[in-house]
Kinemage of the C-alpha trace (Angstrom):
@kinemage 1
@onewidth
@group {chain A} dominant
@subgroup {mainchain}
@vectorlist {calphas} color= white
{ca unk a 1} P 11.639 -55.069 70.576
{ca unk a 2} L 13.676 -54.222 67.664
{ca unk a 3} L 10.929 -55.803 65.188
{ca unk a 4} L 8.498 -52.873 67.006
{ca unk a 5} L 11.351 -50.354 66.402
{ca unk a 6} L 11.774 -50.628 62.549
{ca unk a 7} L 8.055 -50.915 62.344
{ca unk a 8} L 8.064 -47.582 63.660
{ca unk a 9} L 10.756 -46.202 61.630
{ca unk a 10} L 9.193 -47.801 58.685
{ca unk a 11} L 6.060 -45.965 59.299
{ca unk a 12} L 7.797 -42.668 60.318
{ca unk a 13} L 9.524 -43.158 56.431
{ca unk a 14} L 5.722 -43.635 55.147
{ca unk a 15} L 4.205 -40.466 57.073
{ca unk a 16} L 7.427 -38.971 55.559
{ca unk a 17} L 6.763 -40.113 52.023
{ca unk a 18} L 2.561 -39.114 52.410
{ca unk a 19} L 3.552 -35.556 53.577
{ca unk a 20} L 5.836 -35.167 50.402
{ca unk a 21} L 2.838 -36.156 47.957
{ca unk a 22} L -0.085 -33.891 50.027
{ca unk a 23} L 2.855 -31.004 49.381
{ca unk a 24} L 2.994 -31.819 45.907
{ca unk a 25} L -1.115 -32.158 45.842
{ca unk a 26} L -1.219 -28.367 47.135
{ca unk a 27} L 1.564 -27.109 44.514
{ca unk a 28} L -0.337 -28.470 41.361
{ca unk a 29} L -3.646 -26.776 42.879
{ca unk a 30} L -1.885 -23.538 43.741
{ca unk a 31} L 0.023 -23.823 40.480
{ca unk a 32} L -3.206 -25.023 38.053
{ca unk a 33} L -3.415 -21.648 36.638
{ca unk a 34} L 0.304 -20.582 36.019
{ca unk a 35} L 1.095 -19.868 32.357
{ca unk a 36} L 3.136 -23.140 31.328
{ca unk a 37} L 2.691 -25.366 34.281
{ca unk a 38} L 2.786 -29.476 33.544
{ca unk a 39} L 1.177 -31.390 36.490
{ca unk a 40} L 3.472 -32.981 38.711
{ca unk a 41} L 3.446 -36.593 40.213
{ca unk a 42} L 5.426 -37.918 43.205
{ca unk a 43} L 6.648 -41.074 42.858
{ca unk a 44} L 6.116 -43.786 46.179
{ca unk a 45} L 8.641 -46.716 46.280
{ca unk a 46} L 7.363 -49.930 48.068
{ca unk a 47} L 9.805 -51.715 49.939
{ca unk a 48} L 10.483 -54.940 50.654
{ca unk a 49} L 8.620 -56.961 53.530
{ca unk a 50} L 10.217 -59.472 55.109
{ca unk a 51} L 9.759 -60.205 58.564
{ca unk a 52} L 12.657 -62.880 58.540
{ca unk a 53} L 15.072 -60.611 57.645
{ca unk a 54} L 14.487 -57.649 59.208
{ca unk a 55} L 12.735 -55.756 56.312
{ca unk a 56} L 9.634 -53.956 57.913
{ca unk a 57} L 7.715 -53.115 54.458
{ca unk a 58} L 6.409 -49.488 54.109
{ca unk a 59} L 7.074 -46.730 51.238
{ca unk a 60} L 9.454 -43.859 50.196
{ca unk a 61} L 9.563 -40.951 48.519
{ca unk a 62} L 10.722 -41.506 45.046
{ca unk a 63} L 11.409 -38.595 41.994
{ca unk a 64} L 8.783 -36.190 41.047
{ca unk a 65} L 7.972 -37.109 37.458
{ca unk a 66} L 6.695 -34.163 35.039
{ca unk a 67} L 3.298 -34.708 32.952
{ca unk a 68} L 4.457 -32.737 29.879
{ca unk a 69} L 4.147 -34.156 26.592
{ca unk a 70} L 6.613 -31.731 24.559
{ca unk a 71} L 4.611 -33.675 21.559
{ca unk a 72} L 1.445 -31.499 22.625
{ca unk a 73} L 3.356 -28.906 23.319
{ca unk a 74} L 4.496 -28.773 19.890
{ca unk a 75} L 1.211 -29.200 18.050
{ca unk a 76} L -0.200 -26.279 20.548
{ca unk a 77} L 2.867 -24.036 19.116
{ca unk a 78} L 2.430 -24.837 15.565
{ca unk a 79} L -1.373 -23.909 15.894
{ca unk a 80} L -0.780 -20.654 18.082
{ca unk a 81} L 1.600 -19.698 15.203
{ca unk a 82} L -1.141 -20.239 12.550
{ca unk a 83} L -4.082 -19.017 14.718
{ca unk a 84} L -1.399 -15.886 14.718
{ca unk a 85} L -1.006 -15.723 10.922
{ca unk a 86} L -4.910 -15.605 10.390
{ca unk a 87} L -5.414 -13.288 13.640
{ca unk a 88} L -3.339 -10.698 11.883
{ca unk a 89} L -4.128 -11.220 8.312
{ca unk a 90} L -8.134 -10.901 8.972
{ca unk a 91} L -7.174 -7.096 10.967
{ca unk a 92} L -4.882 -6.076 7.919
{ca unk a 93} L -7.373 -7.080 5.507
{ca unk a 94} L -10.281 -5.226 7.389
{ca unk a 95} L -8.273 -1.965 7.464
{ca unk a 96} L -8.506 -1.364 3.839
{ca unk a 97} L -11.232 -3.293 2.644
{ca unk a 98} L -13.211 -0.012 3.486
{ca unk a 99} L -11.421 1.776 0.469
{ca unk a 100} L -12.967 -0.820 -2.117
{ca unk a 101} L -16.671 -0.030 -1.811
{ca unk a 102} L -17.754 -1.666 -5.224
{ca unk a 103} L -21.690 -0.009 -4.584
{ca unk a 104} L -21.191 3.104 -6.238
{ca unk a 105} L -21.841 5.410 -3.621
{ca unk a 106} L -18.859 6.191 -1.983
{ca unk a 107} L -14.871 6.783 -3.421
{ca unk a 108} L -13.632 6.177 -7.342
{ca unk a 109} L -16.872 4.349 -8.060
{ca unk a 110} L -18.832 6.990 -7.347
{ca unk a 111} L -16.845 9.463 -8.795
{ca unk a 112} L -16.185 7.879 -12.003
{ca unk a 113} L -19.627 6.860 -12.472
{ca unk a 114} L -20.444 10.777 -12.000
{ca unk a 115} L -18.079 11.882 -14.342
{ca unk a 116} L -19.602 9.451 -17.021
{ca unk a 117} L -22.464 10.893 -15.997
{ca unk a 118} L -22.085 14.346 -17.171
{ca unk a 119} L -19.758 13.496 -20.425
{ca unk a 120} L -23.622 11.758 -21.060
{ca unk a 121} L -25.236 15.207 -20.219
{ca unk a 122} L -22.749 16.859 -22.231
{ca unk a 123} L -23.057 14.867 -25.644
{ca unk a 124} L -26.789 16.459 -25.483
{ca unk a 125} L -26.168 19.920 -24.903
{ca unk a 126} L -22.161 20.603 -26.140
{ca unk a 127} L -22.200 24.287 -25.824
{ca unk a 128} L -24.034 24.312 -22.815
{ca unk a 129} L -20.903 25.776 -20.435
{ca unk a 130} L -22.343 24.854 -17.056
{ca unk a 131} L -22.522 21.245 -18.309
{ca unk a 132} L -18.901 21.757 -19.156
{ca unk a 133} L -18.138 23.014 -15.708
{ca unk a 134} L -19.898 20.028 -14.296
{ca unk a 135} L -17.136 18.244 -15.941
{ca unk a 136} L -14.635 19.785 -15.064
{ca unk a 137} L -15.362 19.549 -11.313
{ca unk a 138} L -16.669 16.035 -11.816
{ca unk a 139} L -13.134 14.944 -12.973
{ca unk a 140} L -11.766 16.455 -10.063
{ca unk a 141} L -13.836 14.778 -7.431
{ca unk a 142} L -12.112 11.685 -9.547
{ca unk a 143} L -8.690 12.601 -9.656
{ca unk a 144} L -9.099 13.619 -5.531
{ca unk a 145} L -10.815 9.925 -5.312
{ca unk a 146} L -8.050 8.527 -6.569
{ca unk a 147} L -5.553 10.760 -4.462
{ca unk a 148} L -7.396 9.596 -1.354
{ca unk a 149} L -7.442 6.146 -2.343
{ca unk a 150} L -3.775 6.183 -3.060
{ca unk a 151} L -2.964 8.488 0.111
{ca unk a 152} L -4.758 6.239 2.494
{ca unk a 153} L -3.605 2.626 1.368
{ca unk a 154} L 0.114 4.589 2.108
{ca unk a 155} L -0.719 5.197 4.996
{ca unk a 156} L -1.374 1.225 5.922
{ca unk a 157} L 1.357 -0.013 4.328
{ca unk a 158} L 3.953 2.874 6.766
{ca unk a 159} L 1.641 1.364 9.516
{ca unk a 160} L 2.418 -2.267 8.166
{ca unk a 161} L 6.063 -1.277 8.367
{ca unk a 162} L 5.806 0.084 11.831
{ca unk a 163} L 4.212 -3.308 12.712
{ca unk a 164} L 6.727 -5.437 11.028
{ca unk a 165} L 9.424 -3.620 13.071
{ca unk a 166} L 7.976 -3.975 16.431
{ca unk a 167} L 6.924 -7.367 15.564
{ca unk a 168} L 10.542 -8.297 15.227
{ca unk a 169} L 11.797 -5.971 18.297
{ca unk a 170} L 9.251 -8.089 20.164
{ca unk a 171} L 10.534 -11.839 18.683
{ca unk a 172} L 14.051 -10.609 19.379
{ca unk a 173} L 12.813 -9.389 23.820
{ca unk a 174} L 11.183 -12.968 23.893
{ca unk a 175} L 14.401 -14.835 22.624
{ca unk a 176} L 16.666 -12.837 25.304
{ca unk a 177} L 13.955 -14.183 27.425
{ca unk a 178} L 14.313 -17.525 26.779
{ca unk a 179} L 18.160 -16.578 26.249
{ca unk a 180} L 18.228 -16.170 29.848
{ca unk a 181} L 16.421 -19.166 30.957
{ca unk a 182} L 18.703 -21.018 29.075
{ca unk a 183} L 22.159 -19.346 30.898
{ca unk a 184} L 20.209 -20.623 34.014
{ca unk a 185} L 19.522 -23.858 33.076
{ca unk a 186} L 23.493 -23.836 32.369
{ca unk a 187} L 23.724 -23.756 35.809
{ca unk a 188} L 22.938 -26.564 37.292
{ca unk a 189} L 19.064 -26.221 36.992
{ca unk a 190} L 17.839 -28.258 34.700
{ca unk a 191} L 15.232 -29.681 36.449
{ca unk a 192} L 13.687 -26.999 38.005
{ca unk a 193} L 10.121 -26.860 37.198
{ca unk a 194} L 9.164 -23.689 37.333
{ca unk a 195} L 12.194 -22.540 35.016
{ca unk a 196} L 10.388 -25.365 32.773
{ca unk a 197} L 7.243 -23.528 33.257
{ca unk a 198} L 8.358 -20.067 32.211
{ca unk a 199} L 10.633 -21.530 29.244
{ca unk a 200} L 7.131 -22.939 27.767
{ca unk a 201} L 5.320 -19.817 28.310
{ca unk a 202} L 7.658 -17.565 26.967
{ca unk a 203} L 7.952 -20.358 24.140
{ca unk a 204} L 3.783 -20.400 23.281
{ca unk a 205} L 3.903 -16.244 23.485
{ca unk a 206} L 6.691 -16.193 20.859
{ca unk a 207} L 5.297 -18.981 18.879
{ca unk a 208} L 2.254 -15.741 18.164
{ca unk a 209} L 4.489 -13.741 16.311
{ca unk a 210} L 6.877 -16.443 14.138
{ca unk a 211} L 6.658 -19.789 13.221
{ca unk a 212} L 9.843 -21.425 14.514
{ca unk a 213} L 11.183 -25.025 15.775
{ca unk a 214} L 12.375 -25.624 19.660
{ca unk a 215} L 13.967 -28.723 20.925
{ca unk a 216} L 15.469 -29.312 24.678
{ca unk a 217} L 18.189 -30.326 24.978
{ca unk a 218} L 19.843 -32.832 27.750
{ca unk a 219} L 21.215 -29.810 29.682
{ca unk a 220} L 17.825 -28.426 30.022
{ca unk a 221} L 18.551 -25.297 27.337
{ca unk a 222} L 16.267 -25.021 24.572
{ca unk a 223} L 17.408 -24.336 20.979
{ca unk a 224} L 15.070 -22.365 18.526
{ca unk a 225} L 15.495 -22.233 14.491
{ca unk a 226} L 13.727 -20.802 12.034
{ca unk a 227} L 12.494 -22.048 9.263
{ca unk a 228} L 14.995 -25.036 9.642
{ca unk a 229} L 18.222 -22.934 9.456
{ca unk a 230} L 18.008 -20.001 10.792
{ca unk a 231} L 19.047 -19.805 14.222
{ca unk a 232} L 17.587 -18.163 17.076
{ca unk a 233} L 18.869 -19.056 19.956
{ca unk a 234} L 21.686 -22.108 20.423
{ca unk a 235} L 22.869 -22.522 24.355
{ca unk a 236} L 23.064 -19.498 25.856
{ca unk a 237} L 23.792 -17.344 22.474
{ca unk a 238} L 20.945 -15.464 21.048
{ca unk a 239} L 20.664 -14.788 16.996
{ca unk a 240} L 18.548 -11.621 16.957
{ca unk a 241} L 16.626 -10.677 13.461
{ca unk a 242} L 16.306 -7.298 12.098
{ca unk a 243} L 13.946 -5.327 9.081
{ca unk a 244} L 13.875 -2.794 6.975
{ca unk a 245} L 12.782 -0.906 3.524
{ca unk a 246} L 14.807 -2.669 0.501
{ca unk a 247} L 14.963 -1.698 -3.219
{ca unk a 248} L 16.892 -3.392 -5.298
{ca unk a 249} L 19.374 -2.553 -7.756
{ca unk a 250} L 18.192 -2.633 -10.926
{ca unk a 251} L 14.196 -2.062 -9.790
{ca unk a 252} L 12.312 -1.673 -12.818
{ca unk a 253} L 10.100 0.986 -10.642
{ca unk a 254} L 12.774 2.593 -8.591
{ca unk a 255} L 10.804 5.213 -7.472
{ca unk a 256} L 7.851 2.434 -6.455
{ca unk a 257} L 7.661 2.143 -2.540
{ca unk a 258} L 9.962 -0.696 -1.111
{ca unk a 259} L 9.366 -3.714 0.341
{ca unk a 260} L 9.792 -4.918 3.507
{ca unk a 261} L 12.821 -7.053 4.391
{ca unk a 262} L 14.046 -9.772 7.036
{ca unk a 263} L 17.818 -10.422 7.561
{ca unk a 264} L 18.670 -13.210 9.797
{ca unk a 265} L 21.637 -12.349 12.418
{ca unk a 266} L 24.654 -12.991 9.727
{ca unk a 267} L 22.833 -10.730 7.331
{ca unk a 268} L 20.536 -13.288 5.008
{ca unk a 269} L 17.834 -12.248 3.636
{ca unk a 270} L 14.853 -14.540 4.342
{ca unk a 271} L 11.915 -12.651 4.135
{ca unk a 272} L 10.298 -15.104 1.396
{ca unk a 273} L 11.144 -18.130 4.514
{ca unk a 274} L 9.161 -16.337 6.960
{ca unk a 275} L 5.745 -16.886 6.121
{ca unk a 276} L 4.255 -17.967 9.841
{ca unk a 277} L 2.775 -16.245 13.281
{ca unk a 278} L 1.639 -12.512 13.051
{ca unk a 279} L 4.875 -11.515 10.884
{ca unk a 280} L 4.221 -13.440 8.227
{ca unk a 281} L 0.839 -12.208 8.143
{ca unk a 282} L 2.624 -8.764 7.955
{ca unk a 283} L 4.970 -9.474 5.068
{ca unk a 284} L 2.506 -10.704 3.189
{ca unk a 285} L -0.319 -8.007 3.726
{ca unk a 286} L 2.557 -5.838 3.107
{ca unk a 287} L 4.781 -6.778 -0.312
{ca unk a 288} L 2.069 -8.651 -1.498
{ca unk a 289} L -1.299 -7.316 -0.839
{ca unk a 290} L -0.311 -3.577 -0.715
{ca unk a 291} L 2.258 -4.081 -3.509
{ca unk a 292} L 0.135 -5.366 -5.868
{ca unk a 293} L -2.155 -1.886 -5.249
{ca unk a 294} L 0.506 0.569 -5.086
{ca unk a 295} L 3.513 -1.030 -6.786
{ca unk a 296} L 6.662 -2.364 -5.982
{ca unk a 297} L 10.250 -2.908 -7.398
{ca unk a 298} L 8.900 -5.118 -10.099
{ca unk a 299} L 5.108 -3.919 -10.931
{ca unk a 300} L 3.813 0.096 -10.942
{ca unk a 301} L 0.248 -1.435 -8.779
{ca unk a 302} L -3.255 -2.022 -10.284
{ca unk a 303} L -4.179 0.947 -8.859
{ca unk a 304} L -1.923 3.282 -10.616
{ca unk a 305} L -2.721 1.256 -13.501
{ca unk a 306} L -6.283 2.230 -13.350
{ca unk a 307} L -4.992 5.981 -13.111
{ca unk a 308} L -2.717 6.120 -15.832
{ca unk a 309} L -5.584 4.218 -18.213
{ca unk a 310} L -8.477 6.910 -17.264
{ca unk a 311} L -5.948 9.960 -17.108
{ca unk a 312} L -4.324 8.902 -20.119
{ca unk a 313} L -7.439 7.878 -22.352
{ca unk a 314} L -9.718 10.656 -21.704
{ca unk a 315} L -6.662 13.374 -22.424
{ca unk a 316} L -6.420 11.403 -25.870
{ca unk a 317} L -9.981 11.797 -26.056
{ca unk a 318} L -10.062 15.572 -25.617
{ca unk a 319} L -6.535 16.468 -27.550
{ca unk a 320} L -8.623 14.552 -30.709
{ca unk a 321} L -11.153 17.175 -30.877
{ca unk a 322} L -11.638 20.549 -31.479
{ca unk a 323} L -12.694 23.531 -29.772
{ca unk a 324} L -13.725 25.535 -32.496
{ca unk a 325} L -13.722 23.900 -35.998
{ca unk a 326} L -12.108 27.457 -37.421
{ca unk a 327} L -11.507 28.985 -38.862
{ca unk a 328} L -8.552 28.747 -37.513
{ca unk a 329} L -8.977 25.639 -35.557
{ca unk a 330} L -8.693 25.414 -32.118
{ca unk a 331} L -7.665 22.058 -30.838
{ca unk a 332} L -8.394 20.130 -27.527
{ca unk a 333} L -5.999 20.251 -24.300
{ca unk a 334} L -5.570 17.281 -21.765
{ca unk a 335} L -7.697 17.595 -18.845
{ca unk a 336} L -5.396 15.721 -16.098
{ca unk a 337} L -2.146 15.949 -15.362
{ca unk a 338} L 0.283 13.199 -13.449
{ca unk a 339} L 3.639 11.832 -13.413
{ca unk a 340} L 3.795 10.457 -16.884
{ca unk a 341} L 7.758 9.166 -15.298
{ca unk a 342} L 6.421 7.602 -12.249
{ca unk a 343} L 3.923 4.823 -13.229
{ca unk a 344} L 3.790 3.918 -9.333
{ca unk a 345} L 2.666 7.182 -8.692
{ca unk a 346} L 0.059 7.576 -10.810
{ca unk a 347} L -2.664 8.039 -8.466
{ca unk a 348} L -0.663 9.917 -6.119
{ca unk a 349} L -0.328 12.635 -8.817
{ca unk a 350} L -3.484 11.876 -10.592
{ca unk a 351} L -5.459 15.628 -10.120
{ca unk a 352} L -6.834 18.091 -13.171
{ca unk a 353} L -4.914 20.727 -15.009
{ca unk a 354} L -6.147 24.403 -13.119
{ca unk a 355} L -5.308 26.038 -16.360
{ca unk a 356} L -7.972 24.547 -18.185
{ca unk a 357} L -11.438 26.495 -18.551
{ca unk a 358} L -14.603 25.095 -19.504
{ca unk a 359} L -14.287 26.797 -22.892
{ca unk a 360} L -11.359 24.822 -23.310
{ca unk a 361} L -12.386 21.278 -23.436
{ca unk a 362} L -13.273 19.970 -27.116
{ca unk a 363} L -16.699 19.254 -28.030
{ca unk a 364} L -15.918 18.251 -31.673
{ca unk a 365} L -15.066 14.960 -33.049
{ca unk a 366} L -12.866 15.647 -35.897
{ca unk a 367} L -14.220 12.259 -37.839
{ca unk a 368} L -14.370 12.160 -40.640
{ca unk a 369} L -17.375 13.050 -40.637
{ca unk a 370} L -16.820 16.290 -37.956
{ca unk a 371} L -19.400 15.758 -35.058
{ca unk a 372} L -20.541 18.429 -33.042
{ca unk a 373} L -20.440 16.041 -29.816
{ca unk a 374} L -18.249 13.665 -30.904
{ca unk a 375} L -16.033 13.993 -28.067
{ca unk a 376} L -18.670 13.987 -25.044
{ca unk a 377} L -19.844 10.928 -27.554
{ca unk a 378} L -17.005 9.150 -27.158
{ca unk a 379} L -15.830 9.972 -23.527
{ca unk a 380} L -19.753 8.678 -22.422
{ca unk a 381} L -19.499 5.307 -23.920
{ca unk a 382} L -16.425 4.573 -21.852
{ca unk a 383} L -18.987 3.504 -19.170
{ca unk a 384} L -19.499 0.890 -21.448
{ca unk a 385} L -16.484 0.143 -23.829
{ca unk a 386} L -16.428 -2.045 -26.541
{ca unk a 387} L -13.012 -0.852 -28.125
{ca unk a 388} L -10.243 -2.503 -26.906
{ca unk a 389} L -8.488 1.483 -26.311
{ca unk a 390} L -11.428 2.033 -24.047
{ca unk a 391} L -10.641 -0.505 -21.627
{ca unk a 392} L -7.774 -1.901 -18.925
{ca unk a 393} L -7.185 -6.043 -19.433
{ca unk a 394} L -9.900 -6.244 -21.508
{ca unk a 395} L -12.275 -5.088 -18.953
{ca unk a 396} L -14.041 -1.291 -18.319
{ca unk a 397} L -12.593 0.687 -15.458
{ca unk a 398} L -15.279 -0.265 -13.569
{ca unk a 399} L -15.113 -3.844 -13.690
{ca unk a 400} L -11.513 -3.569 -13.470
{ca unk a 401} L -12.029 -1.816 -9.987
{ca unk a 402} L -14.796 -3.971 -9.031
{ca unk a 403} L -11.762 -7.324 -9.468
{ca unk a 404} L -9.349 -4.702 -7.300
{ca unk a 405} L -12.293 -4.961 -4.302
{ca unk a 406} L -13.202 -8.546 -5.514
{ca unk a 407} L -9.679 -9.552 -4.753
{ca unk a 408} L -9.743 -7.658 -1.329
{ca unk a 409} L -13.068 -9.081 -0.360
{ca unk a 410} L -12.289 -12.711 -0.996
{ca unk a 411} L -8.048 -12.498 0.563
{ca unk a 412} L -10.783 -11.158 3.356
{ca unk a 413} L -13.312 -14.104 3.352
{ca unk a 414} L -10.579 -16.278 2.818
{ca unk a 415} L -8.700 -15.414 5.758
{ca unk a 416} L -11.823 -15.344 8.284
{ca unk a 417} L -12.479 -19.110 7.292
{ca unk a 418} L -9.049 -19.921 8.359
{ca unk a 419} L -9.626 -17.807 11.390
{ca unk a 420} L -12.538 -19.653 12.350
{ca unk a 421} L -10.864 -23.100 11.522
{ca unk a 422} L -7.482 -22.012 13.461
{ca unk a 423} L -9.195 -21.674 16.450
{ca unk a 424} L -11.045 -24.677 16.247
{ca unk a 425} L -7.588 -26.354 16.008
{ca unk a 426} L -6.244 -24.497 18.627
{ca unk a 427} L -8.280 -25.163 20.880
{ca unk a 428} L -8.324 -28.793 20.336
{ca unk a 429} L -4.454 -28.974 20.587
{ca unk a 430} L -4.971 -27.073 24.104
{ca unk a 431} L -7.836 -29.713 24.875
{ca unk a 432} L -5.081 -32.335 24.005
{ca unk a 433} L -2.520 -30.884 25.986
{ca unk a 434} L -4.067 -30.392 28.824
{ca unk a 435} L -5.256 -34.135 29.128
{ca unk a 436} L -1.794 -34.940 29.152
{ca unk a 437} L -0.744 -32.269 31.435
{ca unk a 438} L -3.223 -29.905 32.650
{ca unk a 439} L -4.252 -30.204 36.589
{ca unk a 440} L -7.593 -31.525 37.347
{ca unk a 441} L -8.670 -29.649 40.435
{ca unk a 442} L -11.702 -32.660 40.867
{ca unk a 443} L -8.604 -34.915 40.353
{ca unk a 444} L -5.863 -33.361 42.881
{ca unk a 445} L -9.345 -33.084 45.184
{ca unk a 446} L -9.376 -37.137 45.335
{ca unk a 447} L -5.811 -37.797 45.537
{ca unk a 448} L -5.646 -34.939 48.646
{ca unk a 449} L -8.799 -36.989 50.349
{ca unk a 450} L -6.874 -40.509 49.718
{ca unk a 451} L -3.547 -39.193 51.124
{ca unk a 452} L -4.964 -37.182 54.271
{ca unk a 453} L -6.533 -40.639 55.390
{ca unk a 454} L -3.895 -42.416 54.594
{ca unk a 455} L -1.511 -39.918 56.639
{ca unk a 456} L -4.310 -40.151 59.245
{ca unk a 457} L -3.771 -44.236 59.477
{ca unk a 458} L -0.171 -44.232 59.575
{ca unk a 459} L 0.013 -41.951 62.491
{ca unk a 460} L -2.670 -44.002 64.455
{ca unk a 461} L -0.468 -47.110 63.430
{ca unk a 462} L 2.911 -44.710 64.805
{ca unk a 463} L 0.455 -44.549 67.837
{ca unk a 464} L -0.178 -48.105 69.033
{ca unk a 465} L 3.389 -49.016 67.678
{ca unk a 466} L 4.353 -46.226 70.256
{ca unk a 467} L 2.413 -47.902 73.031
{ca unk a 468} L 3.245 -50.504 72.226
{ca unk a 469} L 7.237 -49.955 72.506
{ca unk a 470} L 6.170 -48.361 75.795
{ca unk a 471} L 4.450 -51.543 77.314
{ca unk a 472} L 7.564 -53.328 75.959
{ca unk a 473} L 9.695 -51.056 77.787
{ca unk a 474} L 8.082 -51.224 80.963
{ca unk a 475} L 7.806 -55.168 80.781
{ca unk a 476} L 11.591 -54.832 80.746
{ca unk a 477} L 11.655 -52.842 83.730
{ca unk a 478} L 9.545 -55.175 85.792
C-alpha cells in the first residue's frame, strides 16, 4: 500500500513537472516575436529509483535556463552600430551630392562654362556692347551659382547640427532607459526575463546611434562605456553626453562656421573618439565632409577657394587693361566683389559689382604690344590655362570642381559598398544569434506534441495507480 502511494505522488510530481514545461512551451511561442526575447528551457530532474528503499523514480521541475549567448549578442551590436554608421553616411552623402553635377548643365559648371563662353565671343567683337552685357550678366549667373552652392551646403550642415543634437538627446532617453532597468534589477530582479528582454532591446536600439561596450554584471545591471572610458551608465547612475558649436581660440578662420562638438558628462571633449552608429556618421559628414567645402577653424573650404581664385583672377584680368587707350587713359575696374577678410566666405559673398556698366569693362591688353582684345584674350583661355596664375593646385577651375564632385561621388560610392556589406554582416550576426537563441515555432511545435502525450500517460498511469489504491483499499475492508 504505501509502495502504490509514493508511486502516485511520484507521478503527481511528474504531471507537476510536464505542466511546468507545456507552460514554458506556450511562453516561448507567445513570446517568439518580442523585441529581445532568448528562448527559454525548463530543466527536468530524474530521481532516483529504488524500490528497496522507498525511492519511487519519476521527475521534477528543475531551473529555467536562458538560451542567450551575450557573445552573439555582442557581434549583433557591433554590426547594428556599423550598419548605423553606413545607414546615415549614404543619406548625408545623397543630400548634397545633387550640388556637384560635373555635366555642365546645371549650377557653377554651367555657369562658368557660359561665362567663358562669351569672354570667347567677346575677344571677336570687343566693342560690340551687347556682347559686353552678355558678360556682365553671365558673371552674375556665376557669382549667384556660387551663392546657391554655398547657401545650400549651409543649409545641410545647420540640418547636420540639428541631427547631431537629437541624435545625442535620443542616446541620452535610451540610457535613462536602460538606467531604469538597471534600478530594477537592484531590486531583487535579476533574473527576471522579461526585464532581460527589454534591457537587450533597448541595448540593440541604442547600439543604432553610438558605438559603445555593455557588460552584465552579477547583480543583473548592465554597465555601458564608450569608447573604453567614457561612461554611460555604471549601476543605477547615468552619464548623459551633450553637443554643441565650438571654435577655438586662436582659429586661424574665426569667422569660418564651427564644428560640431561632443563632451562626455565631466566635460571632455571626445568628439574625435566617437566615430561609430549614426553619430559618428554625423560628425564626420559634418566637420569633415562639409568642412572641407565650406571651411572650418583651420581651412577657409575648397569651395571658397574656388571663389576667391575666379573672383580674384578675372578682377586682375580686367584692372590690367584699359578702357580707352587715351588719351587720357581709362583703366579697367574689378568686376566682382566679396569679402576679401573672410576667405570662408568667399562664396557666400561672391556676386558682381552693380556699379559697373558694360562700357566699363577693359577690352585692351596693355602688352607691350597694346591689343585691342587682349583682355577678352586672356579671360577666354582660362577655360584652358596653361599659366600657373590661371589655375587653382595646378589644375583649371573646372577640373578643380570636377575633384570637389569627384570626392563627393566616390565618399558616396564608398559608403554604399559598406552599406551593402553591413547588412550582409548584419544579418548574418542575427542568423547567428538566433540559432543560439531565437524560438523555433516547428521546434516548440515538437516539444508541445512530446509533452502533451507524455502528460497524457502519466495521468492514465495516476489512473490505474488510483484504482488500484482503491482495490487495495477495499481488500482491506473485506
Amino acid at each position: 500500500m504505501a509502495n502504490l502511494l509514493a508511486s502516485l505522488l511520484a507521478s503527481a510530481g511528474t504531471l507537476e513537472a510536464y505542466g511546468r514545461v507545456l507552460e514554458n512551451t506556450q511562453n516561448n511561442v507567445s513570446n517568439a516575436s518580442t523585441p529581445g526575447f532568448a528562448r527559454q528551457r525548463l530543466n527536468l530532474q530524474a530521481q532516483p529509483f529504488d524500490p528497496a528503499s522507498g525511492a519511487s523514480g519519476g521527475v521534477r521541475a528543475g531551473v529555467i535556463e536562458n538560451s542567450r549567448n551575450e557573445y552573439a549578442e555582442t557581434t549583433v551590436r557591433e554590426q547594428t552600430s556599423g550598419s548605423g554608421y553606413q545607414d546615415q553616411l549614404v543619406s548625408s552623402l545623397s543630400e548634397i551630392e545633387a550640388h556637384f553635377d560635373i555635366s555642365g548643365k546645371a549650377g557653377i559648371p554651367q555657369a562658368l562654362n557660359s561665362l567663358f563662353e562669351s569672354f570667347s565671343s567677346w575677344a571677336t567683337t570687343p566693342g560690340n556692347a551687347a556682347v559686353r552685357q552678355t558678360v556682365i550678366e553671365k558673371a552674375s549667373r556665376l557669382a549667384d551659382a556660387f551663392q546657391q552652392n554655398y547657401n545650400a551646403l549651409a543649409a545641410k550642415a545647420t540640418s547636420a547640427d540639428q541631427q547631431i543634437r537629437q541624435t545625442v538627446d535620443l542616446i541620452n532617453t535610451k540610457v535613462a532607459e536602460l538606467q531604469n532597468y538597471n534600478k530594477i534589477a537592484l531590486q531583487g530582479n535579476k533574473n527576471d526575463s522579461g526585464l532581460n528582454a527589454r534591457m537587450h532591446a533597448a541595448l540593440e536600439e541604442l547600439s543604432q546611434y553610438v558605438d559603445f561596450d555593455a557588460s552584465f554584471q552579477a547583480d543583473g545591471s548592465v554597465s555601458i562605456v564608450m569608447n573604453g572610458e567614457t561612461p554611460l551608465l555604471l549601476d543605477d547612475k547615468q552619464y548623459s553626453l551633450s553637443a554643441g558649436l565650438y571654435q577655438p581660440d586662436g582659429a586661424i578662420y574665426p569667422s569660418a562656421p564651427a564644428d560640431d562638438r561632443i563632451l562626455a558628462s565631466d566635460g571632455t571633449d571626445i568628439t574625435a573618439q566617437t566615430s561609430g552608429g549614426q553619430l559618428g556618421a554625423l560628425l564626420k559628414f559634418r566637420n569633415q565632409t562639409l568642412a572641407s567645402l565650406l571651411g572650418n577653424s583651420s581651412q577657409p573650404g575648397d569651395l571658397n577657394r574656388l571663389a576667391k581664385q575666379i573672383a580674384s583672377r578675372i578682377n586682375e584680368i580686367f584692372t590690367s587693361g584699359q578702357v580707352s587707350a587715351g588719351p587720357p587713359e581709362v583703366a579697367g575696374v574689378p568686376l566682382f566683389t566679396y569679402d576679401a577678410t573672410n576667405d570662408a566666405a568667399s562664396a557666400q559673398t561672391m556676386a558682381i559689382d552693380v556699379s559697373v556698366t558694360p562700357d566699363q569693362l577693359a577690352s585692351i591688353g596693355t602688352g607691350p604690344p597694346a591689343v585691342s582684345n587682349g583682355v577678352p584674350l586672356a579671360l577666354s583661355q582660362l577655360a584652358t590655362p596653361l599659366a600657373a596664375s590661371d589655375m587653382i593646385d595646378g589644375i583649371s577651375y573646372s577640373q578643380f570642381f570636377g575633384q570637389m564632385a569627384g570626392s563627393v561621388g566616390s565618399d558616396l560610392n564608398e559608403a554604399k559598398n559598406g552599406q551593402g556589406f553591413q547588412q550582409s554582416l548584419l544579418s548574418q550576426a542575427k542568423g547567428l544569434r538566433n540559432q543560439y537563441s531565437g524560438v523555433s515555432l516547428d521546434q516548440e511545435a515538437a516539444i508541445l506534441i512530446q509533452f502533451q502525450r507524455a502528460y497524457q500517460a502519466s495521468s492514465r498511469f495516476i489512473s490505474i495507480l488510483d484504482q488500484l489504491t482503491q482495490d487495495a483499499i477495499n481488500i482491506i475492508k473485506q
